[in-house]
C-alpha positions as CSV (number, residue, x, y, z in Angstrom):
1,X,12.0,2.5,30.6
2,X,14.4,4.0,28.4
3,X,15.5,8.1,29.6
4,X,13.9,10.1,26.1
5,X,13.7,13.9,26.2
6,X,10.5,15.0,27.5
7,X,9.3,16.4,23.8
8,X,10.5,13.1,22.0
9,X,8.7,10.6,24.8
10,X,5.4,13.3,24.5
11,X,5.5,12.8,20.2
12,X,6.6,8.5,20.3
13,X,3.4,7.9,23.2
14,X,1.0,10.2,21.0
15,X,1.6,8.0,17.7
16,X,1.8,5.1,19.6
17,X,-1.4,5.5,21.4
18,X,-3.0,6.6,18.3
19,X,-1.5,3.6,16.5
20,X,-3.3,1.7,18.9
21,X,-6.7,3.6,18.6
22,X,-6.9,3.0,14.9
23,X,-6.5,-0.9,15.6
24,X,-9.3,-0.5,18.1
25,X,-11.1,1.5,16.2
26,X,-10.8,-1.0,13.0
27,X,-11.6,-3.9,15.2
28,X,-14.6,-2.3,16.7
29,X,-16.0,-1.6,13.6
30,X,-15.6,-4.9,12.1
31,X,-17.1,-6.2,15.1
32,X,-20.4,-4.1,14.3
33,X,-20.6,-5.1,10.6
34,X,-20.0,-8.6,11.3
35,X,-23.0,-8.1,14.3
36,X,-25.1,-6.4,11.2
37,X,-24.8,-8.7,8.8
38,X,-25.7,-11.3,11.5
39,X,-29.3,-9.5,12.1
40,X,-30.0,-9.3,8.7
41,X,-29.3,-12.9,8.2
């Protein structure tokens, strides 16, 4: 673990977290339209 400032480590974990919600979020959603295009099939 690199030593960052307290304020710098707080902003770099929020976008990387929220870099890493997006993906999930994309992938979760393109898991439910490829499960809804399977049902309709």
């Amino acid at each position: 673990m690199v030593c960052r400032p307290p304020e710098l480590t707080s902003s770099w974990l929020a976008r990387e977290l929220g870099q890493a919600f997006e993906q999930a979020q994309a992938a979760i959603n393109q898991q439910g339209y490829n499960d809804r295009q399977e049902q309709q099939r």
